[in-house]
C-alpha positions in Angstrom: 2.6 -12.0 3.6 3.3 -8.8 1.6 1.0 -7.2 3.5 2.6 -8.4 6.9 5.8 -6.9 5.6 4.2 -3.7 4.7 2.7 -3.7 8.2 6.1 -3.6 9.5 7.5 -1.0 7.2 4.0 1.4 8.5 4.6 0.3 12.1 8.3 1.4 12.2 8.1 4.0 10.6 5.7 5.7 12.2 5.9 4.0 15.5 5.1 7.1 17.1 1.8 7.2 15.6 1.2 3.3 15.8 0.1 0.8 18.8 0.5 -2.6 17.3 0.5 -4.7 14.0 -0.4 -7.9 12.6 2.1 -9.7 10.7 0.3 -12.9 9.3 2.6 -15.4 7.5 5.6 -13.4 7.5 8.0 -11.5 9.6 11.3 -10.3 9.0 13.9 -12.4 7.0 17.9 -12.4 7.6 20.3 -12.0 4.8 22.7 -15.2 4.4 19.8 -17.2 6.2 16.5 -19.4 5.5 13.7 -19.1 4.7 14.6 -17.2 1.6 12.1 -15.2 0.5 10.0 -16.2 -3.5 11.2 -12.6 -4.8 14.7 -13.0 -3.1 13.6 -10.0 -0.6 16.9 -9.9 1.5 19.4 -11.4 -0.4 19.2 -9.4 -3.6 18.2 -5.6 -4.3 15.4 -4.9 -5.8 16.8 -3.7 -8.9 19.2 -6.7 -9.4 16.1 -9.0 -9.0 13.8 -6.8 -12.0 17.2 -7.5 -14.0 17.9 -11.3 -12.9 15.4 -13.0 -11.1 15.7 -15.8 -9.0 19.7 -15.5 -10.7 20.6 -12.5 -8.8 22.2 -14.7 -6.1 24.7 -16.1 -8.0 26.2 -12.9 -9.3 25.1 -10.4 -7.6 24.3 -11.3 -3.7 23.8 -8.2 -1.8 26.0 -7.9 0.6 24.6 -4.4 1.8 21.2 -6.1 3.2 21.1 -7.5 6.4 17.1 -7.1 6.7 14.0 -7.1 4.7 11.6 -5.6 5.4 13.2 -3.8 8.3 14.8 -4.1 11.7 12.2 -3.1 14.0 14.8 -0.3 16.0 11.3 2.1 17.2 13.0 3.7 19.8 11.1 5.2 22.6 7.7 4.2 20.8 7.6 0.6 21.6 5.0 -1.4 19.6 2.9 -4.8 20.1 3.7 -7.1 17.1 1.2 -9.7 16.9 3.4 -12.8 14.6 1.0 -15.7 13.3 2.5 -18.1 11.4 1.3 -21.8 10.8 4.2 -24.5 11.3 3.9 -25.6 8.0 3.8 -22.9 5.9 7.0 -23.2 3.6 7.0 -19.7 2.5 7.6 -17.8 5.7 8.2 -20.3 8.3 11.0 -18.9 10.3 10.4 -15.3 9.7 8.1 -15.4 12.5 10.8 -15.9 15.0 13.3 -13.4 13.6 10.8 -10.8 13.7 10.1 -12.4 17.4 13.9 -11.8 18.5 14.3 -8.8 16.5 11.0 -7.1 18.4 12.4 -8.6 21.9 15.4 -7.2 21.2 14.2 -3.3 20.6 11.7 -3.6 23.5 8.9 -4.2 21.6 5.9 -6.7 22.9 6.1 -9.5 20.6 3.8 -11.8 20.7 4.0 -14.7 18.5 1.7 -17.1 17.6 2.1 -20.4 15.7 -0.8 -22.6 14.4 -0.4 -26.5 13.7 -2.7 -27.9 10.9 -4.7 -30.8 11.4 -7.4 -33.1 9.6 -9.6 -30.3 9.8 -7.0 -26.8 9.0 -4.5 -27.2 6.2 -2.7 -24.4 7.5 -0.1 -23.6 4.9 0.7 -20.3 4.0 -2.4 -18.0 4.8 -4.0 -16.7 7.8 -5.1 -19.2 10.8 -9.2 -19.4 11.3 -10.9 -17.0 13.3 -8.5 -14.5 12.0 -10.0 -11.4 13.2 -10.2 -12.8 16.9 -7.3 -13.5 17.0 -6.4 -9.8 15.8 -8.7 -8.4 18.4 -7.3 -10.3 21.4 -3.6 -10.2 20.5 -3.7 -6.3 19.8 -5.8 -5.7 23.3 -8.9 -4.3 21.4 -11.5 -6.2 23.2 -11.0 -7.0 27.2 -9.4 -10.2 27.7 -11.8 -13.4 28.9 -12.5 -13.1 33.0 -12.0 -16.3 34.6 -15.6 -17.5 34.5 -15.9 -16.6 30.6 -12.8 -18.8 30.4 -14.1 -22.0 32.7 -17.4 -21.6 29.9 -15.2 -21.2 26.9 -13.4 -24.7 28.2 -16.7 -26.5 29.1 -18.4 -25.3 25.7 -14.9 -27.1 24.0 -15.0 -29.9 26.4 -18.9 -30.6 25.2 -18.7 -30.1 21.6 -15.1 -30.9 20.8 -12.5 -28.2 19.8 -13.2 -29.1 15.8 -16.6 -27.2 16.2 -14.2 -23.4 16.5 -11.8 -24.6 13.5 -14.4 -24.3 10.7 
């Protein structure tokens, strides 16, 4: 998830030099608002944190912050933000959809995607299987399925049962 957040510092900044991102198991948290962060990202500064820990809240709440990592204001440079999240991941569950709204809200393309576990997938707070096709679809690197690679993709699932693509 740190990385996800460092993704979005990159993309903004340089959105001019920057097509998409992946943000895997985080997005973009909200001052005053769950989920709260584990190092408090949001709703204390940095510095207060090094000096308090998880006790900078109760004396010294930042009331400068309104988003960590940052609001994703790219201007004319409009990105595609690529979100995954699993529903049950407790660390970053909700971040997806601010970063979501946020993106919509500058223009962006957001696309976010949200994994259930199962018997098979824990889910949790990692990145969903078959990462890296995921990646490669949402971001457009690779053409998208043509409608007879999709009716083969469905009768492949259909025959072996949609387990066999979660290991």
């Amino acid at each position: 998830s740190q990385n996800s957040m460092f993704a979005a510092y990159a993309s903004v900044c340089f959105a001019d030099r920057v097509a998409g991102l992946w943000q895997g198991g985080s997005g973009l948290t909200k001052t005053f608002h769950r989920p709260i962060t584990p190092g408090l990202q949001g709703q204390c500064s940095a510095s207060d944190y090094a000096t308090s820990g998880s006790q900078c809240c109760n004396g010294t709440f930042c009331t400068d912050c309104t988003w960590w990592p940052i609001y994703p204001r790219t201007c004319e440079n409009k990105l595609v933000d690529c979100i995954a999240a699993y529903t049950n991941d407790n660390i970053a569950c909700g971040t997806d959809w601010y970063m979501y709204e946020a993106m919509v809200a500058e223009g962006n393309d957001a696309r976010m995607l949200s994994f259930s576990n199962t018997a098979s997938v824990s889910g949790g707070h990692k990145d969903p299987k078959n990462k890296f096709s995921w990646i490669v679809g949402c971001l457009g690197i690779v053409d998208s399925c043509s409608s007879a690679c999709e009716q083969s993709f469905l009768g492949c699932i259909a025959s072996n049962g949609w387990e066999e693509f979660a290991r």
